[in-house]
VOGU-3710 file (C-alpha; in Angstrom, 3 decimals, decimal comma):
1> xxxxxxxxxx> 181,119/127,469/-143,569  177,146/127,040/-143,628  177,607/123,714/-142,700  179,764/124,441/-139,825  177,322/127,153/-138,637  174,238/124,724/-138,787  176,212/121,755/-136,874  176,617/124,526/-134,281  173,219/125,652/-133,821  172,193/122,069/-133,599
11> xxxxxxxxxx> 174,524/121,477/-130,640  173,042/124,641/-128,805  169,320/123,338/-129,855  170,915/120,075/-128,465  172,573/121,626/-125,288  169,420/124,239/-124,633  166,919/120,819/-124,925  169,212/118,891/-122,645  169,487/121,500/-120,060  165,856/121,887/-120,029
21> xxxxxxxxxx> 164,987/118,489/-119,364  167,669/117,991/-116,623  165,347/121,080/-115,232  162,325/119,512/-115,591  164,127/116,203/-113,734  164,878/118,428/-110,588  161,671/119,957/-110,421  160,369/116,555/-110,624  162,875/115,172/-108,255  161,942/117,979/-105,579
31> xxxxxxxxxx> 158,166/117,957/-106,230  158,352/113,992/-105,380  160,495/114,985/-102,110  157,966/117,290/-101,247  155,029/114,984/-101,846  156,438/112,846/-100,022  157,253/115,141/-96,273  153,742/116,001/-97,088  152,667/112,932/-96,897  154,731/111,596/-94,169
41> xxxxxxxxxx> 153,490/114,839/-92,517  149,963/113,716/-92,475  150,409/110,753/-90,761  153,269/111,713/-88,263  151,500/111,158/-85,235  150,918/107,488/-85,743  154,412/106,684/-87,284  157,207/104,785/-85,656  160,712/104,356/-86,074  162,889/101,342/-86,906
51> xxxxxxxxxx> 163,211/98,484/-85,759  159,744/97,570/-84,504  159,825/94,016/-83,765  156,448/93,949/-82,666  153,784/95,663/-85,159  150,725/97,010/-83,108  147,340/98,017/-85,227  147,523/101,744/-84,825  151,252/102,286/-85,944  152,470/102,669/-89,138
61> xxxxxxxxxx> 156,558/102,040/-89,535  157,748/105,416/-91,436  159,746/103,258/-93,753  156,422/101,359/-94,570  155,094/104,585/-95,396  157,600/105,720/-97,765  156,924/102,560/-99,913  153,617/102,853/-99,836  153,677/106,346/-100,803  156,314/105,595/-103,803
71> xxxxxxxxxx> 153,921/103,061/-104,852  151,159/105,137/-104,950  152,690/107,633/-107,018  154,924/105,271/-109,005  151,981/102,801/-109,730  148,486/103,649/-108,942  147,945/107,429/-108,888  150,581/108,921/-111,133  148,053/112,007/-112,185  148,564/112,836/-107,991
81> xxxxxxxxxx> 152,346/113,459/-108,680  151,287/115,886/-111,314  148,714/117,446/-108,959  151,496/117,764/-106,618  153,653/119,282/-109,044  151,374/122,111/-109,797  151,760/123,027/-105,609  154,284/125,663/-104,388  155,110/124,395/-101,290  154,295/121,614/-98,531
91> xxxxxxxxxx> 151,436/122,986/-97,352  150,086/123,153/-100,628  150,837/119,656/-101,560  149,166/118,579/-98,267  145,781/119,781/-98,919  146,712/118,314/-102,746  146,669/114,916/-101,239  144,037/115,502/-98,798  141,663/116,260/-101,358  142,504/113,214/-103,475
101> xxxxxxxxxx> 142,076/111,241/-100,578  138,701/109,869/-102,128  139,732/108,843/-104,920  142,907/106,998/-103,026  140,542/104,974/-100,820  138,562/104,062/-104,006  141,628/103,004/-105,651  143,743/100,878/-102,526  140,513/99,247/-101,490  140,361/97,634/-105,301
111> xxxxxxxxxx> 143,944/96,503/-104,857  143,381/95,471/-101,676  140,265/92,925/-102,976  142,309/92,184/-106,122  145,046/90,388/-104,141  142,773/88,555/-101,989  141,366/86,854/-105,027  144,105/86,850/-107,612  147,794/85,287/-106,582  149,180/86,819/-109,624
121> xxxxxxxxxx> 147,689/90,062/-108,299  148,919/89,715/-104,582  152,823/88,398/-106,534  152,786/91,710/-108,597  151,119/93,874/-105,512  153,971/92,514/-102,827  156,323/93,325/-104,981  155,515/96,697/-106,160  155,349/97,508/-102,006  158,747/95,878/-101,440
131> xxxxxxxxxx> 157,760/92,879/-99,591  155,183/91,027/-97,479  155,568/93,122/-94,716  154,551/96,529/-95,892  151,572/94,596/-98,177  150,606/93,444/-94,292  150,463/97,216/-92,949  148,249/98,255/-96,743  144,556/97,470/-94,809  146,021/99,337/-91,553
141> xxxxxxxxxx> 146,837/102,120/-94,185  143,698/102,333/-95,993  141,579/102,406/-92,319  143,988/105,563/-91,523  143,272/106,758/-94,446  139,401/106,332/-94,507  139,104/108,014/-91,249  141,764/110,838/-92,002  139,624/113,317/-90,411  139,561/111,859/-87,170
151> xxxxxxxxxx> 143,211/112,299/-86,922  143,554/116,274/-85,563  140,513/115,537/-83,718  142,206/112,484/-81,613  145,391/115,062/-81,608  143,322/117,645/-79,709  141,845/114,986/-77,166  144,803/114,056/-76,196  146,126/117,144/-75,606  143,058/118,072/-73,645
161> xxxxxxxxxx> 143,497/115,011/-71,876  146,393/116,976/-69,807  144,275/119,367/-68,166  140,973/116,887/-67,482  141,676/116,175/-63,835  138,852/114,863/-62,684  139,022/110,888/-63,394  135,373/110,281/-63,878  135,456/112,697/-66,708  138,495/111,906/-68,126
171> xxxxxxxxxx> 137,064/107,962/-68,523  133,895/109,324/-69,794  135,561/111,237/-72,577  137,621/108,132/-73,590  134,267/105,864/-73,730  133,480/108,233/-76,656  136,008/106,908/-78,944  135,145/104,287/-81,127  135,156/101,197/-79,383  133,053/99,101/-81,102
181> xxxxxxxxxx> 135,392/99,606/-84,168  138,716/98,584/-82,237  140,641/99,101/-85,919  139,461/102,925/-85,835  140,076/103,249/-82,310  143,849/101,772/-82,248  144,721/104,488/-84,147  142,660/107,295/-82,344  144,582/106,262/-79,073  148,014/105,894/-80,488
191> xxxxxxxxxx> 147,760/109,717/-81,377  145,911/110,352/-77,568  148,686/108,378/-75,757  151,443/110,351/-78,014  149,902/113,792/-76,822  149,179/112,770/-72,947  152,081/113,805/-70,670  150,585/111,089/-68,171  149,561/108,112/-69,792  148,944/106,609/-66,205
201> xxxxxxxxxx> 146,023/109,232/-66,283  144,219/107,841/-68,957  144,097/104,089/-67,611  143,109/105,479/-63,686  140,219/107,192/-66,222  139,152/104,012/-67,458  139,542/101,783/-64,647  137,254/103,714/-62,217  134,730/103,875/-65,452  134,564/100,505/-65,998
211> xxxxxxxxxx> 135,244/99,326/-61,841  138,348/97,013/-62,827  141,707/96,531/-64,230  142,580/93,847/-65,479  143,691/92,935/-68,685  140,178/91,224/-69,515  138,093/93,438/-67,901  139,778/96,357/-70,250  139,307/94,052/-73,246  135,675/93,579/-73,112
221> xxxxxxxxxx> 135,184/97,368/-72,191  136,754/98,030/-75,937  140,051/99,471/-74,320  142,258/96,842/-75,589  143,377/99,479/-78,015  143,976/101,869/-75,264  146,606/99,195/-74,162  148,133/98,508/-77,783  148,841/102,299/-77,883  150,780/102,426/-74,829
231> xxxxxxxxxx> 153,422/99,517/-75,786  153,574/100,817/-79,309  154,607/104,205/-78,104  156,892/102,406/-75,321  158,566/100,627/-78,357  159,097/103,394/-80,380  161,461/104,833/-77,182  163,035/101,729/-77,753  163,677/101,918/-81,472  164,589/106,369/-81,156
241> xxxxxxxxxx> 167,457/104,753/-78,900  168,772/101,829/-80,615  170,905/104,297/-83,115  172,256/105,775/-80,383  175,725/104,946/-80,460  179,241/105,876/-80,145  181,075/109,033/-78,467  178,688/111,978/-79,411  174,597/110,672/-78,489  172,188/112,347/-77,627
251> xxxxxxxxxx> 171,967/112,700/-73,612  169,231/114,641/-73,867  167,166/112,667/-76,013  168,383/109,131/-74,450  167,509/110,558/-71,313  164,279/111,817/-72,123  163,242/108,434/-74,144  163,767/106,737/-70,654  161,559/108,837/-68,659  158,593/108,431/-71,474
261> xxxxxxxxxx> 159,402/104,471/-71,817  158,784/104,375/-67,971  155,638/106,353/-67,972  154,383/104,111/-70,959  155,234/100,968/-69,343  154,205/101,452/-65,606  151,058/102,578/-67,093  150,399/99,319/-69,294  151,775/96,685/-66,903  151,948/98,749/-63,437
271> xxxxxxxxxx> 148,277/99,904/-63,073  146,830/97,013/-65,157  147,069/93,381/-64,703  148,712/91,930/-67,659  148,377/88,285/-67,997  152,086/87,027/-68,994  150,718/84,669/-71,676  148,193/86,653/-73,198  149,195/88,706/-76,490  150,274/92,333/-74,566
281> xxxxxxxxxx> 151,817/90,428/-71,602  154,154/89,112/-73,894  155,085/92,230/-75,739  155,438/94,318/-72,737  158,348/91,501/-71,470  159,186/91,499/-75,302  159,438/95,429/-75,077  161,157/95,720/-71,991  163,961/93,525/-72,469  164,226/95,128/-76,084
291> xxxxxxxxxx> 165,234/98,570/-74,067  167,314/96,673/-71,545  169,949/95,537/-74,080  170,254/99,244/-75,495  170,554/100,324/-71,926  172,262/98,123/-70,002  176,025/97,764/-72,757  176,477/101,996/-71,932  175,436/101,567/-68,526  178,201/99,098/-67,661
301> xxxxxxxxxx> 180,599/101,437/-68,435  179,786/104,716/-66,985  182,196/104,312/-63,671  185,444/103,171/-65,818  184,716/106,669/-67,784  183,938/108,565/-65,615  187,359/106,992/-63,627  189,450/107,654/-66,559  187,990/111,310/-67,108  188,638/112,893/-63,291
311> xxxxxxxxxx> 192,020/111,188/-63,387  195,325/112,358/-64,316  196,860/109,997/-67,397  199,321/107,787/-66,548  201,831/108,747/-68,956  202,673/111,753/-70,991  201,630/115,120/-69,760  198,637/116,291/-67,760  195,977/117,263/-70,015  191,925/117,072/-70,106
321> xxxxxxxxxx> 190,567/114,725/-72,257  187,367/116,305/-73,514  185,962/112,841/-75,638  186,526/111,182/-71,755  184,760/113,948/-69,647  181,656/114,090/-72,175  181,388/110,357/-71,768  181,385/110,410/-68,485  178,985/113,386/-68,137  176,726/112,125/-70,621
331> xxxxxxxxxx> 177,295/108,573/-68,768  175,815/110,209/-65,160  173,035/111,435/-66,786  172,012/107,818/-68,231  172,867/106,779/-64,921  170,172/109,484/-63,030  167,718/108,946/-65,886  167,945/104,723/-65,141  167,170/105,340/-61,484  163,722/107,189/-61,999
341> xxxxxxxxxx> 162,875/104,137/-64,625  165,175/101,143/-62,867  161,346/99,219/-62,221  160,510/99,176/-65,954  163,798/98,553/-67,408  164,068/95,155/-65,022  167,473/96,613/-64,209  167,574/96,893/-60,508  170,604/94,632/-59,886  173,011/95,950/-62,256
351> xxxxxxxxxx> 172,042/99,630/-61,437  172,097/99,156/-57,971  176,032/98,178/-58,467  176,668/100,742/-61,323  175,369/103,246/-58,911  176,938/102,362/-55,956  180,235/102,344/-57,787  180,313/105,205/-59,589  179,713/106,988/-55,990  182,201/105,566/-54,637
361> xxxxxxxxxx> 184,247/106,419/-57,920  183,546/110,065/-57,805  184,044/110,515/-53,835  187,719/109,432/-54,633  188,649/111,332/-57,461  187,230/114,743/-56,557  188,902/113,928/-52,711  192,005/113,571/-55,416  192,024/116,453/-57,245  190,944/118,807/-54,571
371> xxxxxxxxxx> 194,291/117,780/-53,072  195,981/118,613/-56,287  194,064/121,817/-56,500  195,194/122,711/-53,257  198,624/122,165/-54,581  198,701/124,485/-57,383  195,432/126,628/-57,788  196,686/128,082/-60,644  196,747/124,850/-62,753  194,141/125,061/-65,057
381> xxxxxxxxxx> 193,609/121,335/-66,197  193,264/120,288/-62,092  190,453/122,709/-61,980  188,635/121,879/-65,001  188,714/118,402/-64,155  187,727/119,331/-60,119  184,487/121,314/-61,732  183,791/118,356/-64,336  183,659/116,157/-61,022  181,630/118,563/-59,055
391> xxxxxxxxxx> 178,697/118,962/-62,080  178,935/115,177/-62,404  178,263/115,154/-57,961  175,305/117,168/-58,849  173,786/114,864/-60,646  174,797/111,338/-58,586  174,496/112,922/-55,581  172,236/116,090/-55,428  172,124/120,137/-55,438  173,071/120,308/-51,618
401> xxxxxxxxxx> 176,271/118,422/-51,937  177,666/119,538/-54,956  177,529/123,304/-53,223  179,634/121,264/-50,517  181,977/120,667/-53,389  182,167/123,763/-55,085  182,315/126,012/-51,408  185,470/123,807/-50,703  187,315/124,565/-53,838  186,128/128,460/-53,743
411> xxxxxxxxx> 187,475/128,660/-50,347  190,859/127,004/-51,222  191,281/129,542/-54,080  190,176/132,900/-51,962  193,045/131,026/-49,470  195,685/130,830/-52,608  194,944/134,820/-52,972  195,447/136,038/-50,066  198,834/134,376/-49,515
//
């Protein structure tokens, strides 16, 4: 009977150990989570998203950053994970890593010279990042990090920026930055351009400082960097959009990605003189046929949806297809939002017929189903599809003539009443 009592306070010594430790793994396990947004957090403003094809000085790719940051706390500053540990929230873990900043520079820039010198060094250093690639980024990294406190300082220019409106100002603030360090500076103006709502703005600013703009007269000025900034953050539209896929995107975010690619592009190649062979004037063709072939596959088929939405199905019974109308509604907005940006997406020919064909599209199946509204008033389906087709005339055709549309169907069901 002892026995049996003893083997069963062992198991609950066993069980109560066990439990504790898979305890200790979660807090662990959400410490390192929260280390890492933390992290992530601190360098948000010069982060890009996947795929970037093209890797510009003042951008880190997030993914890049989550390696490094595994490696530092996996392999060169384990103590910080403890540090982070002791923190109670994000905010806390922040200022944690902040503060150990010094001691991270101190640490990297050793790696850093290691590798140069020893190959076994650079073998076990590539690998412990995940690949050349990221060990590429490392000296981008360390600069960032260096300079850390520039960061909400370039954030608050930039924001500024918006309400400088005289241009001779606005260029004079700019020759502040750093521009005899261009490796500081490319990331100082990737966090400017991300914060100006007019990037055009900036580079009027600099070309009436400096009397020209061209591409080589903005080089030897020191606002090369300026220019890197502006096709990184036209890129990054570019990669926000390429997972956008399928029935249920993200009109609203597609949409808006257009309008910003367009202000970042006719601001690098519209008001400055891009040579086509030099290093930018390749990336901005590189860049802008990148966004064409997201683009241009949904574009092709916004007048067959928004055909097959407005119109009544062939066979079976009348009924509205709600995957069809948000298609085609999310379709017309792509559609408005190409128009305003047609110059930089080097799309003019295929919108030109999209647009002229879904017009046409939508004149004859609203004529339709007015006709069928008149018919029956009372039949729900016709009028959801009629309104579907007016919201869509709205936005293909402006305010004035959808109120055309939606007077005409208003006056056919006031008619319907009174007989």
């Amino acid at each position: 009977m002892q026995n049996l009592k003893n083997k069963s306070l062992q198991q609950d010594v066993q069980r109560r150990r066990s439990d504790t430790q898979d305890l200790a793994k979660e807090k662990d396990t959400q410490a390192s989570e929260m280390g890492k947004l933390a992290f992530l957090s601190m360098f948000e403003e010069i982060l890009v998203a996947d795929p970037t094809p093209i890797a510009f000085k003042g951008a880190l790719n997030k993914h890049h950053m989550q390696a490094i940051w595994t490696w530092i706390i996996r392999d060169i500053a384990p103590d910080l994970n403890q540090i982070i540990n002791d923190t109670k929230n994000e905010q806390e873990a922040k200022k944690a890593i902040i503060s150990y900043c010094p001691i991270l520079v101190k640490i990297i820039s050793k790696e850093i010279t290691l590798a140069s010198e020893k190959t076994a060094v650079n073998n076990r250093l590539t690998a412990q990042l995940g690949g050349e690639e990221v060990k590429l980024r490392l000296p981008i990294f360390l600069i960032v990090l260096r300079c850390h406190a520039l960061l909400n300082k370039a954030s608050s220019f930039g924001k500024a920026s918006n309400s400088i409106e005289d241009e001779t100002a606005l260029g004079t603030a700019l020759q502040s930055m750093p521009l005899q360090e261009p490796s500081v500076a490319a990331f100082l103006f990737q966090i400017i351009v991300g914060q100006c709502n007019n990037p055009s703005n900036l580079i009027l600013a600099v070309a009436k400082i400096i009397g020209a703009s061209s591409e080589g007269a903005m080089q030897r000025a020191g606002f090369e960097p300026l220019l890197d900034a502006l096709l990184s953050h036209a890129q990054n539209q570019a990669s926000l959009l390429s997972g956008q896929k399928g029935l249920y995107i993200d009109a609203d975010l597609m949409c808006k990605s257009i309008y910003r690619f367009h202000k970042l592009m006719h601001a690098a190649s519209g008001y400055v003189e891009l040579e086509r062979r030099s290093r930018l004037g390749k990336a901005a063709t590189e860049i802008t046929l990148q966004m064409a072939q997201i683009v241009e596959p949904r574009l092709k088929e916004v007048s067959s949806d928004v055909s097959q939405s407005l119109r009544k199905p062939r066979r079976g019974e009348d009924k509205i297809d709600a995957d069809g109308l948000l298609a085609a509604l999310n379709g017309i907005y792509l559609l408005a939002a190409v128009r305003e940006a047609k110059e930089s997406l080097a799309l003019n020919a295929l919108f030109d017929r999209i647009w002229s064909e879904t017009g046409q599209t939508l004149e004859v199946l609203i004529d339709r189903n007015i006709e069928e509204f008149k018919k029956d008033t009372n039949n729900s389906i016709v009028s959801q599809r009629l309104d579907m087709g007016i919201k869509m005339s709205q936005i293909r055709f402006g305010e004035e003539y959808a109120k055309i549309l939606q007077n005409a169907k208003n006056k056919i069901s006031r008619r319907s009443n009174e007989d």
